[in-house]
Each structure stands twice: as C-alpha cells, then as structure tokens.
Backbone of each chain as ProteinMPNN parsed JSONL, in Angstrom:
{"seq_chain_A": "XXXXXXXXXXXXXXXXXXXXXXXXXXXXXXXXXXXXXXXXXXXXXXXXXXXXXXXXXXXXXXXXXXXXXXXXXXXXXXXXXXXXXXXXXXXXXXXXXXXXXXXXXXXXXXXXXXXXXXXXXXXXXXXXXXXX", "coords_chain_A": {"N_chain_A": [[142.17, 207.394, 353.847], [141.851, 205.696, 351.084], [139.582, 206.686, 348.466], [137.247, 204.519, 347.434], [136.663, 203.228, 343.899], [134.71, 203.364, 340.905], [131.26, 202.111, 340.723], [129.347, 201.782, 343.405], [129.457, 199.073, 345.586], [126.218, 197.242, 346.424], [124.734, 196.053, 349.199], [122.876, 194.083, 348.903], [123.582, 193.382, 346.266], [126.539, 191.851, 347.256], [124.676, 189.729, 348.621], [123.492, 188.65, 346.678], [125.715, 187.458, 344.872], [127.058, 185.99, 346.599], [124.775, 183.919, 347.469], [124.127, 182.963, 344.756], [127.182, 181.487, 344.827], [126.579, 179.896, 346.977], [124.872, 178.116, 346.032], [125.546, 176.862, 343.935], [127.252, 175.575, 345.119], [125.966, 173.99, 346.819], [124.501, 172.401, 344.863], [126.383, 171.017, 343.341], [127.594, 169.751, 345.43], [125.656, 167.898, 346.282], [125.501, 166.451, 343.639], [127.917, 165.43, 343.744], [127.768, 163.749, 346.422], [126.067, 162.119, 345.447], [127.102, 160.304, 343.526], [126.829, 159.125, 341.118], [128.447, 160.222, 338.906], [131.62, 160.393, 337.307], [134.919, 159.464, 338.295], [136.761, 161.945, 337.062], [134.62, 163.645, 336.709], [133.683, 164.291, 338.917], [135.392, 165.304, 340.477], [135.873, 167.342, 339.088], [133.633, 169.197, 339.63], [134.21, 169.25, 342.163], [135.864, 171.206, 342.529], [134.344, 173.178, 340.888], [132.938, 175.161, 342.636], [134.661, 176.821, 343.45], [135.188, 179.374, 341.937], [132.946, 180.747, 341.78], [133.363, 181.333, 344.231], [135.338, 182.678, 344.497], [134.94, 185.384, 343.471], [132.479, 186.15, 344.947], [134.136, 187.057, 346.972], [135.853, 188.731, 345.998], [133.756, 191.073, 345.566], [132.828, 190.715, 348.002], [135.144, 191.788, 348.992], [135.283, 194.564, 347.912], [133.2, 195.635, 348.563], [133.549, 195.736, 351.376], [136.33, 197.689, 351.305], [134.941, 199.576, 350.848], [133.198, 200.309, 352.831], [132.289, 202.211, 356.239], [134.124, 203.771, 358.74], [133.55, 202.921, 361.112], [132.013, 200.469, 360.572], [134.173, 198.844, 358.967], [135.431, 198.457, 361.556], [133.488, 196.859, 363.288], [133.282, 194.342, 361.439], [136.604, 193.604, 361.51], [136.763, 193.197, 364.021], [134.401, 191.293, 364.215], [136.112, 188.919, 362.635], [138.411, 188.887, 364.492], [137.126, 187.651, 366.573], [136.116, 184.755, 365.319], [138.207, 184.098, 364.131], [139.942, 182.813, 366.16], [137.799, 181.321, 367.297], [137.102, 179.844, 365.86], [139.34, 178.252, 365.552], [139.548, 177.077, 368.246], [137.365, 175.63, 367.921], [138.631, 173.69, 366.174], [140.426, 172.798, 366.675], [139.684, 171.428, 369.481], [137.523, 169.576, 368.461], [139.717, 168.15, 367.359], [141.269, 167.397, 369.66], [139.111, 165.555, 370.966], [138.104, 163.785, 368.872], [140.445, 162.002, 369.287], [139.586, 160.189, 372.004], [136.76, 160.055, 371.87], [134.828, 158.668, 369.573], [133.935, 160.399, 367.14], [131.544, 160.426, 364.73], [131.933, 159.854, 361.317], [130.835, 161.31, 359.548], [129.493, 163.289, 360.377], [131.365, 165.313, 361.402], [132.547, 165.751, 359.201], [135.05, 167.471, 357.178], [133.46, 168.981, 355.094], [131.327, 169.641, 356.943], [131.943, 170.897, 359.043], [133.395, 173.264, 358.006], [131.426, 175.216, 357.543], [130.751, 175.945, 360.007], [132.481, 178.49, 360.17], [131.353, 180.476, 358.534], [129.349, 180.831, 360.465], [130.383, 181.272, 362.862], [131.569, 184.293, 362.335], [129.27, 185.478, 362.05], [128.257, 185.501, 364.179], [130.465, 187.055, 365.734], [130.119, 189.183, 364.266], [127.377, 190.249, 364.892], [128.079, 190.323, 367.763], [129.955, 192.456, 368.244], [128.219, 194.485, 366.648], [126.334, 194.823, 368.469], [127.876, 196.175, 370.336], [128.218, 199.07, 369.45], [126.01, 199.925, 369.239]], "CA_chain_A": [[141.84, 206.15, 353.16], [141.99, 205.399, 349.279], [138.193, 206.247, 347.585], [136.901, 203.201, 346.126], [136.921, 203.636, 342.322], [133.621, 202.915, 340.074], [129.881, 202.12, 341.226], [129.419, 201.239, 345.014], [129.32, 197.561, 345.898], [125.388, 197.055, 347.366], [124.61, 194.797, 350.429], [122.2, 193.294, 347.545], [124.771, 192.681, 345.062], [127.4, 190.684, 348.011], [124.013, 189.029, 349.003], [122.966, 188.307, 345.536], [126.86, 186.721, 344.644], [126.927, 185.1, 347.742], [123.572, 183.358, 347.061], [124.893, 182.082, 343.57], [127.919, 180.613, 344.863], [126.24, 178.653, 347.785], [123.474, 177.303, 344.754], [126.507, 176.22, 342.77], [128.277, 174.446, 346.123], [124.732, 172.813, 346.878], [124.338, 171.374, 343.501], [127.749, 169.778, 343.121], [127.76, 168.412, 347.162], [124.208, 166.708, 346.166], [125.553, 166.065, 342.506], [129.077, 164.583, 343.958], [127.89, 163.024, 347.141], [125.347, 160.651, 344.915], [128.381, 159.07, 343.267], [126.478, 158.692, 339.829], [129.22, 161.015, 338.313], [132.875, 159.495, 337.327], [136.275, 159.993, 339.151], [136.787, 163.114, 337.156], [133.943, 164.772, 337.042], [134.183, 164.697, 340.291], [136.83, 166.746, 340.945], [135.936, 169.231, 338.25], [132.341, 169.31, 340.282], [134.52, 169.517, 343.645], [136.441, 172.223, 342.678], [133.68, 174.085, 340.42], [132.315, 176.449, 343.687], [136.118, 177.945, 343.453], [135.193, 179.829, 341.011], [131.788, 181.516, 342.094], [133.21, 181.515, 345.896], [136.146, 184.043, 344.157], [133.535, 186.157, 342.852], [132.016, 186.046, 346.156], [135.244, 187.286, 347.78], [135.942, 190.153, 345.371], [132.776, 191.921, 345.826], [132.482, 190.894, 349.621], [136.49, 192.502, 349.954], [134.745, 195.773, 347.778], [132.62, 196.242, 349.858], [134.325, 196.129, 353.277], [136.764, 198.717, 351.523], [133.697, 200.794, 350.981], [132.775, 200.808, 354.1], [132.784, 203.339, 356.984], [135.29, 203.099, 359.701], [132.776, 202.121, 362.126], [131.434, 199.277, 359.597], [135.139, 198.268, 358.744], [135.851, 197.872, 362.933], [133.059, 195.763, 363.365], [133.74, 193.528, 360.224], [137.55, 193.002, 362.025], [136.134, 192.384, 365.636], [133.928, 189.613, 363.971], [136.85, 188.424, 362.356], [139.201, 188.466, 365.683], [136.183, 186.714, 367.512], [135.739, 184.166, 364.565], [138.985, 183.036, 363.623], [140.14, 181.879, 367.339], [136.794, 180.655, 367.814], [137.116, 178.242, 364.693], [140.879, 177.362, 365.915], [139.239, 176.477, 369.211], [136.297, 174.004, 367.623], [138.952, 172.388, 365.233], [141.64, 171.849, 368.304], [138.417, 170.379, 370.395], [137.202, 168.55, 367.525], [140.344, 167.553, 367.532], [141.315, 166.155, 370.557], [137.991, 164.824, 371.012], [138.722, 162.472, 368.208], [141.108, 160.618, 369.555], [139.032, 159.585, 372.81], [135.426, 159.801, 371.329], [134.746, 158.108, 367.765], [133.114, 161.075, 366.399], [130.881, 159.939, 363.24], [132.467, 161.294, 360.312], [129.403, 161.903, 358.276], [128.908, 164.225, 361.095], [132.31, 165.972, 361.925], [133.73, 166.003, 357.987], [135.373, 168.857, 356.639], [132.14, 169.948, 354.814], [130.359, 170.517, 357.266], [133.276, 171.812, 359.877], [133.738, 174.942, 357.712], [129.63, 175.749, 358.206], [130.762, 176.908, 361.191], [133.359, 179.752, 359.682], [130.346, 181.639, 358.415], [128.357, 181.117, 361.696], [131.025, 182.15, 363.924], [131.724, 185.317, 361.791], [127.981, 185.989, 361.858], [127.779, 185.939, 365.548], [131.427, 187.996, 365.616], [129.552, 190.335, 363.934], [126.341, 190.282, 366.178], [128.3, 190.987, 369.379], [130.513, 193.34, 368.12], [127.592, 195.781, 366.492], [126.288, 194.848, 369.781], [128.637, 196.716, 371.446], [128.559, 200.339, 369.116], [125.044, 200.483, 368.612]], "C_chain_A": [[141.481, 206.426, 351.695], [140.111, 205.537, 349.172], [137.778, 205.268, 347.076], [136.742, 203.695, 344.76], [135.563, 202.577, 341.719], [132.435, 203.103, 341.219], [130.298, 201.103, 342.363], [129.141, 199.595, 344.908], [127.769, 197.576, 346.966], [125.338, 195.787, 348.471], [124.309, 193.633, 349.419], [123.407, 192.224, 346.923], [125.832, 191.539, 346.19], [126.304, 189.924, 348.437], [124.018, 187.87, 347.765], [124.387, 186.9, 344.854], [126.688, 185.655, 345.613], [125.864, 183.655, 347.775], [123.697, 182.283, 345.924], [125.897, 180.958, 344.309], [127.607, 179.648, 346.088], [125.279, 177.987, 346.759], [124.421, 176.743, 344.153], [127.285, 175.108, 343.931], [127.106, 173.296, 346.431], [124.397, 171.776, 345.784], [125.578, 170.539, 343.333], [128.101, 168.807, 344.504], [126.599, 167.49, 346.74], [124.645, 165.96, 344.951], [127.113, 164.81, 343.313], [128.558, 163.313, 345.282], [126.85, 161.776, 346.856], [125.833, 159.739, 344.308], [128.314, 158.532, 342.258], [127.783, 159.257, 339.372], [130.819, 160.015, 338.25], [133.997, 159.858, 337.803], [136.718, 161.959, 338.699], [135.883, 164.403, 336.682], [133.739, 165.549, 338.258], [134.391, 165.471, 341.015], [136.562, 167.412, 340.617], [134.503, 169.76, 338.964], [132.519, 169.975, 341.662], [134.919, 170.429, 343.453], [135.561, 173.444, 341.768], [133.24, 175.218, 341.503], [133.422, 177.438, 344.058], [135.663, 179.288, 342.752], [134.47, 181.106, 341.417], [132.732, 182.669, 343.52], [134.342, 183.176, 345.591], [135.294, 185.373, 343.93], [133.377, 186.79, 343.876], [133.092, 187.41, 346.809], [135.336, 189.182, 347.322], [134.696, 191.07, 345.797], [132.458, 191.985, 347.328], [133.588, 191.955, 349.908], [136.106, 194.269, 349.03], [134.36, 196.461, 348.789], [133.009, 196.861, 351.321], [135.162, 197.242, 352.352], [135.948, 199.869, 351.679], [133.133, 201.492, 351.77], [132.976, 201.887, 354.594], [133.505, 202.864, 357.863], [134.381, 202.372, 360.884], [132.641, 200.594, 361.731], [132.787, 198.162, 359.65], [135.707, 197.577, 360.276], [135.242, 196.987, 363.191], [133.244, 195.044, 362.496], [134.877, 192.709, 361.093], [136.974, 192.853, 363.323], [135.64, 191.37, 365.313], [134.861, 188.913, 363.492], [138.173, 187.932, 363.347], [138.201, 187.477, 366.647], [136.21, 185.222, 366.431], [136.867, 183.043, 364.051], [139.833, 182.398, 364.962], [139.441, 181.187, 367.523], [137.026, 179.366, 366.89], [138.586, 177.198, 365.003], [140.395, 176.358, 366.987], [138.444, 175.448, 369.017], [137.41, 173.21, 366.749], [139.999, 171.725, 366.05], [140.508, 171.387, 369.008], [138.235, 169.424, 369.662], [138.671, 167.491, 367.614], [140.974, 166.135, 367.933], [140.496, 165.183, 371.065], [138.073, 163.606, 370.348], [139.477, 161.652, 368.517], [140.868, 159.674, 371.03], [137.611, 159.036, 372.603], [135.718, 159.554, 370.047], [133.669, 159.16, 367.163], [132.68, 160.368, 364.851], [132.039, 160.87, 362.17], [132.087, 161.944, 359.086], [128.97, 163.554, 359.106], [129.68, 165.473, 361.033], [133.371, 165.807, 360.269], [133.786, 167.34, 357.722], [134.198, 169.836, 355.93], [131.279, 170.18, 355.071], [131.23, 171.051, 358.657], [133.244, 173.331, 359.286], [132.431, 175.665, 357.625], [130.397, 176.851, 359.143], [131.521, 178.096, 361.281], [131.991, 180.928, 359.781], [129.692, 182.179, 359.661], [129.021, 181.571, 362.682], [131.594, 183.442, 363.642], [130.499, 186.221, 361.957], [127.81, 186.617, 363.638], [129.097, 186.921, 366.377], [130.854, 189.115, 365.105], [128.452, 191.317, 365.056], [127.098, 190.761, 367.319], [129.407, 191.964, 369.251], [129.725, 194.624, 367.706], [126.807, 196.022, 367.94], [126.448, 196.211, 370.507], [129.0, 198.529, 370.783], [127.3, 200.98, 368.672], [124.38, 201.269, 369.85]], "O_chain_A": [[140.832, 207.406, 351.328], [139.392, 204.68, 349.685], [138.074, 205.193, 345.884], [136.704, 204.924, 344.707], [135.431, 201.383, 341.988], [132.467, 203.834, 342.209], [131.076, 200.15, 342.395], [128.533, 199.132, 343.944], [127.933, 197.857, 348.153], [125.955, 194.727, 348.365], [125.002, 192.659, 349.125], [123.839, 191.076, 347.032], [125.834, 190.358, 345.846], [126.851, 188.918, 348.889], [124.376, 186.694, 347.808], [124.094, 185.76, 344.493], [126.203, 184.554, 345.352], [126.263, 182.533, 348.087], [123.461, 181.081, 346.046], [125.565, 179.776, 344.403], [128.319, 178.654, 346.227], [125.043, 176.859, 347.192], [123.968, 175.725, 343.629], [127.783, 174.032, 343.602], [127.247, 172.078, 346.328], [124.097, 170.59, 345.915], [125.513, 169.317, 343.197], [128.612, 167.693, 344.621], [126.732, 166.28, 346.921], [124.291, 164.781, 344.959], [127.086, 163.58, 343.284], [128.902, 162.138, 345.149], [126.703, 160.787, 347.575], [125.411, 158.583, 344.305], [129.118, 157.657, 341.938], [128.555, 158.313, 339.54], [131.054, 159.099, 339.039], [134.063, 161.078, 337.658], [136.9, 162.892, 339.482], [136.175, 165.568, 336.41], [133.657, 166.741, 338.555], [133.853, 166.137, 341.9], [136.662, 168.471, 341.236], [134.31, 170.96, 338.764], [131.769, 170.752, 342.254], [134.445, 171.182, 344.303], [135.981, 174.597, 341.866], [133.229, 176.347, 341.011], [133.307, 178.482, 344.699], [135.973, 180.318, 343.35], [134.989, 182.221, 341.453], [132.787, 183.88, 343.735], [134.248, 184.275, 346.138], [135.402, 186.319, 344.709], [133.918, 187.885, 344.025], [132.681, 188.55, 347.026], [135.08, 190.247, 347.884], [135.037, 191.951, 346.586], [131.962, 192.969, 347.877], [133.39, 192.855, 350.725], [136.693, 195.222, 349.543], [134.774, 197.346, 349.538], [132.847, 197.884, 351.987], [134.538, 198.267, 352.63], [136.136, 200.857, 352.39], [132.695, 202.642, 351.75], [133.633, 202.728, 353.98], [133.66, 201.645, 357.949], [134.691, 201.301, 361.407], [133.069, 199.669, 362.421], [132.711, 197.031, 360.129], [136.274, 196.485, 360.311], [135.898, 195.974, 363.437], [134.179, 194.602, 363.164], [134.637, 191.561, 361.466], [136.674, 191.66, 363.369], [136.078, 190.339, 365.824], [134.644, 187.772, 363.9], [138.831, 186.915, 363.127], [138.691, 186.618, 367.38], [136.417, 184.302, 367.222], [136.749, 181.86, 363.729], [140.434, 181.358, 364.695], [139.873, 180.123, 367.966], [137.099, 178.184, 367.226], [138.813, 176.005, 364.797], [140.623, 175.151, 366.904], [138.57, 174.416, 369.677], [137.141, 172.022, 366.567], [140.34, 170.544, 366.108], [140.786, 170.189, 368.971], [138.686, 168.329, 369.999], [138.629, 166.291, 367.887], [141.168, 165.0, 367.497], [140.917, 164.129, 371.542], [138.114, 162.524, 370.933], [139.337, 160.499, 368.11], [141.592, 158.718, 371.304], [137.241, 157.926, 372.987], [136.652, 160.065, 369.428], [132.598, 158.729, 366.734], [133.482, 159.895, 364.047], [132.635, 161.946, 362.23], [132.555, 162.632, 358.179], [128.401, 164.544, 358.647], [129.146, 166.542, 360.737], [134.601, 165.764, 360.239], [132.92, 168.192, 357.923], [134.039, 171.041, 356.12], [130.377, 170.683, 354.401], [130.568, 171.921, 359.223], [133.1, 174.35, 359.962], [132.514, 176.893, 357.649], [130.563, 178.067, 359.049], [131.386, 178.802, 362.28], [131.711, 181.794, 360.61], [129.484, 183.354, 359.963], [128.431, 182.29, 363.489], [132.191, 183.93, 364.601], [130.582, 187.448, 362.004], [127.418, 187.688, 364.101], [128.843, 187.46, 367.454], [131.2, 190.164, 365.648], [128.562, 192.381, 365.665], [126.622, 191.756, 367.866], [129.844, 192.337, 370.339], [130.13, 195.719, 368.098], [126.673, 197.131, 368.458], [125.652, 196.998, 371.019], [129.814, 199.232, 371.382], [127.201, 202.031, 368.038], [123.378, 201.962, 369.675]]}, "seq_chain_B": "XXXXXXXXXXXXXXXXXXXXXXXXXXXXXXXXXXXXXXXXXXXXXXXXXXXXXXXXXXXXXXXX", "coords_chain_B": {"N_chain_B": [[136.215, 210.007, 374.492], [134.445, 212.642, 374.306], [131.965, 213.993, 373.111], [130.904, 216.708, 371.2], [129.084, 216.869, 369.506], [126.06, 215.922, 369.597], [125.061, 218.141, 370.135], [125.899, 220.153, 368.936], [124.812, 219.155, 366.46], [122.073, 219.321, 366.84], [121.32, 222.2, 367.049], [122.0, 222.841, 364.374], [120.013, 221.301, 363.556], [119.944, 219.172, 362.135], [119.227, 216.353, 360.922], [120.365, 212.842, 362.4], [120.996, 211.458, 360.062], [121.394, 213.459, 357.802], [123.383, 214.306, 359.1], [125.232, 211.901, 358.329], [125.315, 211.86, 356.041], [126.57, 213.97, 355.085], [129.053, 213.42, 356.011], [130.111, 211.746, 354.813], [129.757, 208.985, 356.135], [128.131, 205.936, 357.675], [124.443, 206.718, 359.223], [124.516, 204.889, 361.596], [127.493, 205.303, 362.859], [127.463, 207.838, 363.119], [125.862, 207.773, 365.22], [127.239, 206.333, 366.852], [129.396, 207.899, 367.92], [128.221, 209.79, 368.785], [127.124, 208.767, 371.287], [129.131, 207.954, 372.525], [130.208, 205.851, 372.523], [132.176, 205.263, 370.408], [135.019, 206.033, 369.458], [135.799, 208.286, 366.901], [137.849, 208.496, 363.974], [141.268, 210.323, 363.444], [140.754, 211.223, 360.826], [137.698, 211.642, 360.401], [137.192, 213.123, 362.336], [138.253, 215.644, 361.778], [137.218, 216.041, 359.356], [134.524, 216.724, 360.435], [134.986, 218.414, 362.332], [134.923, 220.232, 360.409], [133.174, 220.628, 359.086], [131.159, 221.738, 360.889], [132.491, 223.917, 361.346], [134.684, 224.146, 362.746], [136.792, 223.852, 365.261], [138.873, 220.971, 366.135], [139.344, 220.83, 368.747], [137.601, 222.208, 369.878], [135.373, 220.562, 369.662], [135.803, 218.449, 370.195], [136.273, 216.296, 373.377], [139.185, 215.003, 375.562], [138.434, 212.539, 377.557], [138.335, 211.993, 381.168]], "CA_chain_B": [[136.79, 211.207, 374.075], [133.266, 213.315, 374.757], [131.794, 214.723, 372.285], [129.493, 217.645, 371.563], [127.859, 216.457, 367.783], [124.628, 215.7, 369.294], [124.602, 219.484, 370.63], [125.962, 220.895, 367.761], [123.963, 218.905, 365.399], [120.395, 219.562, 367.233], [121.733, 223.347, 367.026], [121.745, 222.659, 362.753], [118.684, 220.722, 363.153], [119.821, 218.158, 361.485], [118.935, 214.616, 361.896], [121.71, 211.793, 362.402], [121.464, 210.886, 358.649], [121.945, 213.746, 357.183], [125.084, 214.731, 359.359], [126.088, 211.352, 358.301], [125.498, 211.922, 354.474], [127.843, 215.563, 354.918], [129.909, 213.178, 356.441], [129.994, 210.226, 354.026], [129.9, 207.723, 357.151], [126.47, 205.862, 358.369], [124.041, 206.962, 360.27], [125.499, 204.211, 363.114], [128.722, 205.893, 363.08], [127.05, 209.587, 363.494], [125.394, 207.739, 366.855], [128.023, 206.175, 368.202], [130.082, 209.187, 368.182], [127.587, 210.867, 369.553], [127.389, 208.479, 372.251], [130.514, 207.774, 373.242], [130.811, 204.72, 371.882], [132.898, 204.837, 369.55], [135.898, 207.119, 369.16], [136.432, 208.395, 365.444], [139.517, 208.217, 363.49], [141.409, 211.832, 363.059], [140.226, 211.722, 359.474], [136.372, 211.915, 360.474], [136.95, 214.145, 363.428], [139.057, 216.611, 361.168], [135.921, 216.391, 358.829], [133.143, 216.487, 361.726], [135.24, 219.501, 363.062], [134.812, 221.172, 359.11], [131.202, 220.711, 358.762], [130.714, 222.316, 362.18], [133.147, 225.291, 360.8], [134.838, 224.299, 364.184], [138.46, 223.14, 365.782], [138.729, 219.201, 366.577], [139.616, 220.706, 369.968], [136.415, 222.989, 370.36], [134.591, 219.7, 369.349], [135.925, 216.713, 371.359], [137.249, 216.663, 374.553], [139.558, 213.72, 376.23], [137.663, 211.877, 379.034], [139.34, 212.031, 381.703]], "C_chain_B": [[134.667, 211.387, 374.101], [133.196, 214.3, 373.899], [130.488, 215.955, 372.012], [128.754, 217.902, 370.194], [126.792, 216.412, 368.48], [124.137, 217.028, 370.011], [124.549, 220.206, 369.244], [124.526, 220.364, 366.223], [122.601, 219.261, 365.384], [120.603, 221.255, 366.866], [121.386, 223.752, 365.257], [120.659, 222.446, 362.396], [118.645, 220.096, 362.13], [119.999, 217.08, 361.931], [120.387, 213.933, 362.023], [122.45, 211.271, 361.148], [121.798, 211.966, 358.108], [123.159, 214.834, 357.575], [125.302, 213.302, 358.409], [126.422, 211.525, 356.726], [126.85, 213.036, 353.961], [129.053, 214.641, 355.312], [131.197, 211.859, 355.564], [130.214, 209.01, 354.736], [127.978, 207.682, 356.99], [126.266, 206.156, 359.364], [124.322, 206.549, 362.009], [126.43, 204.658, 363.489], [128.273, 207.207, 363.41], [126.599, 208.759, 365.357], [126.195, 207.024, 367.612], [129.109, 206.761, 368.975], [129.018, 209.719, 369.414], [126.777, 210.463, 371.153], [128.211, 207.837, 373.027], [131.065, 207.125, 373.188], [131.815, 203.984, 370.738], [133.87, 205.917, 369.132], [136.466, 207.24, 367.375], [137.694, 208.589, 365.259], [139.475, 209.897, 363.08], [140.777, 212.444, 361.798], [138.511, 212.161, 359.845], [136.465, 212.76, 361.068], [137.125, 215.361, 362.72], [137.376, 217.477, 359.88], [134.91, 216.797, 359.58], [133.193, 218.352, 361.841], [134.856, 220.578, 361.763], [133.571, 221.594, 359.07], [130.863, 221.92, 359.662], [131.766, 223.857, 361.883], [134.496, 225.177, 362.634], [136.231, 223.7, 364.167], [138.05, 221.584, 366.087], [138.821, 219.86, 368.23], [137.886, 221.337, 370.641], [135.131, 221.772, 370.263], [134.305, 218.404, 370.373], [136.506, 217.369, 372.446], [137.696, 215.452, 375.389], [138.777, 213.76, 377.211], [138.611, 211.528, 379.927], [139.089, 210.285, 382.984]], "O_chain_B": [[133.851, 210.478, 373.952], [133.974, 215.247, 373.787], [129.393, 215.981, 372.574], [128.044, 218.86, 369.885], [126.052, 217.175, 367.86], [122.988, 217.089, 370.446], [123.588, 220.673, 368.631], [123.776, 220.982, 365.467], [121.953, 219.485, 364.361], [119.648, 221.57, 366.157], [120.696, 224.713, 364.915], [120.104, 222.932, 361.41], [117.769, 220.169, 361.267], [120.629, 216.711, 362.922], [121.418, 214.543, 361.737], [123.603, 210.877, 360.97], [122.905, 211.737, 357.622], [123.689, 215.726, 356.914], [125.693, 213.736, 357.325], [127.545, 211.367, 356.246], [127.665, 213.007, 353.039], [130.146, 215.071, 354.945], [132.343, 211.424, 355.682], [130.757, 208.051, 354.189], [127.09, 208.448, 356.614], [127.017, 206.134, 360.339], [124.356, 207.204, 363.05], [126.529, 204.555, 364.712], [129.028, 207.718, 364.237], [127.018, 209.205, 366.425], [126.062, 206.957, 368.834], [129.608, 206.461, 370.059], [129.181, 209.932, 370.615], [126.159, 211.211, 371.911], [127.958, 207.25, 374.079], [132.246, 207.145, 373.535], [132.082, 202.835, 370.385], [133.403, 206.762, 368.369], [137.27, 206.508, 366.798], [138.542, 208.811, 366.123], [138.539, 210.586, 362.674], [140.395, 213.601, 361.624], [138.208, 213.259, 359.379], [135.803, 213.684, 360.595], [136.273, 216.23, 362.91], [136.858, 218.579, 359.704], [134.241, 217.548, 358.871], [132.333, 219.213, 361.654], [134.505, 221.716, 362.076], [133.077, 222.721, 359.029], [130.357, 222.949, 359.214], [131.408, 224.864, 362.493], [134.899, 226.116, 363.32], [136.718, 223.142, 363.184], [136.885, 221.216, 366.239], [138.2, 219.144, 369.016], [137.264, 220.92, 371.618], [134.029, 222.037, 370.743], [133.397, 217.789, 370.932], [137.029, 218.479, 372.549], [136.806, 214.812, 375.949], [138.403, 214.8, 377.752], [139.603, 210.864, 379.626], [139.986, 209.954, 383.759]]}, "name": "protein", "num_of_chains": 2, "seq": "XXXXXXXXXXXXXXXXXXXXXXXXXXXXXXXXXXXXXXXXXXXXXXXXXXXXXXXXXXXXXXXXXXXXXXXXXXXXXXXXXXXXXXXXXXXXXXXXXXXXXXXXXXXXXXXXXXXXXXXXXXXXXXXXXXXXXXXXXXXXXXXXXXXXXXXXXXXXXXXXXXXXXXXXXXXXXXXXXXXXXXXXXXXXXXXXXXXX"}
C-alpha cells in the first residue's frame, strides 16, 4: 500500500472539519427553513454546506487511507452494513408511503439522510465489535 | 491462521504498543492478530515475520 504523503490526518482534525460543516448545515436549515431569506438566497444557503461537507470528505478519505489494515476493514464492514441498511429504510419508507400517510415534516429528505451517519456509526460499532 | 506473536512478543518483552509502533499498525491490530481474530495481510505478516528475524512460516500456522 501507497504511504500517505505529508502530515498525518488526526481523529481531531476529521472531528474538528466534521464539526464545522454540520455548524454551517445547522445555520442555513434554521436560516432557510424560517423563510425570511429570498428565493435565491435560498439556494445559495441550500447549497452552501457543499462546500464545508467536501472538506469534510477529503480529510475523512485521508484519513481512512492512513489507516491500518485492521482500521481500513472495519471502516468497509460499516460501510457494507450501512449502505444496505439505508437501501432497506428508504425501500420501507417507501412502500410504507403509499399505504400509511407518513407526515412529511417527519419523513423529508433532511432528516432521512440522519440516518446515513447513524447507520455507519453502528456499522462501525458491530464490526470493531467483532476484532476487538 | 494461529499465531505465535503473543509468545514471541512476551519473549522481547514488549508490550502490544510497541510491537505495534515497529510495526506501524495499532495496538488493536497487534491484538487481534494475536488473538486470532483477525488474519493479517501478507504485507504485515512479511513485516511481523522481519521484526521477529523469523520466516512467515515459523510464525503463523494455517488452522486447520
């Protein structure tokens, strides 16, 4: 496997990013969903957490190369547990919808993808689980 | 695959971390080798087997 190149990526530092770009998605969901703001600020408000969330990404996908192979297996186990699991709540959600009237303050897209992180988190959890 | 790091290593008298530091893996990865849990990739073993001045074969051994 390829060395990473420069200064290590800390937990810190992907915490620390990470941290930012949910403070920047919180402020524009509270700033957009009060409706003071005009059609296109809007947008440039909706799509401002792109920006950070890249950020985010880069230093999270450092890291994982950084890793050790152990580190890097669990990482993909939470990620094979995580992304069926999310297929499976958005096909339920789904079909659910068209027999139950789910709210859709409840069941909208922004707060549907919540559950990415949280089923990655607990992909994680039962995969170190299983090597510790 | 059955390994004999946590013989060899008590033998060094060195802890888990700082095989794993010789090793540049974490400490989790030194213990789940070393309990069975987790089969390393040829590249670590090849290293494991260096440290230890030793063969990959004199090191691991398939489970049968």
């Amino acid at each position: 496997m390829k060395e990473a190149v420069g200064k290590p990526v800390s937990h810190v530092m992907v915490l620390a990013v990470g941290v930012v770009w949910a403070l920047i998605y919180l402020v524009c969901l509270v700033v957009v969903k009060e409706g003071s703001v005009s059609r296109g600020v809007g947008v440039a408000l909706a799509l401002a957490p792109i920006l950070p969330f890249i950020a985010f990404l880069r230093v999270l996908g450092r890291s994982s190369r950084e890793a050790d192979e152990l580190q890097q297996k669990v990482q993909l186990e939470a990620f094979s547990f995580a992304y069926p699991a999310m297929m499976m709540l958005l096909m339920t959600l789904g079909l659910l919808q068209l027999v139950v009237p789910l709210k859709a303050e409840d069941f909208s897209l922004r707060h549907v993808w919540a559950f990415m992180p949280l089923l990655y988190v607990m992909g994680f959890g039962l995969a170190w689980r299983r090597y510790k | 695959v059955k390994s004999r790091l946590k013989v060899l290593r008590a033998e060094h008298g060195w802890s888990q971390q700082e095989l794993a530091e010789r090793a540049g893996v974490s400490r989790q990865t030194i213990n789940a080798v070393e309990t069975e849990r987790y089969e390393p990739s040829l590249s670590l073993a090849f290293k494991l087997a260096a440290i230890f001045e030793m063969t990959i074969e004199a090191m691991f051994e398939a489970s049968s």
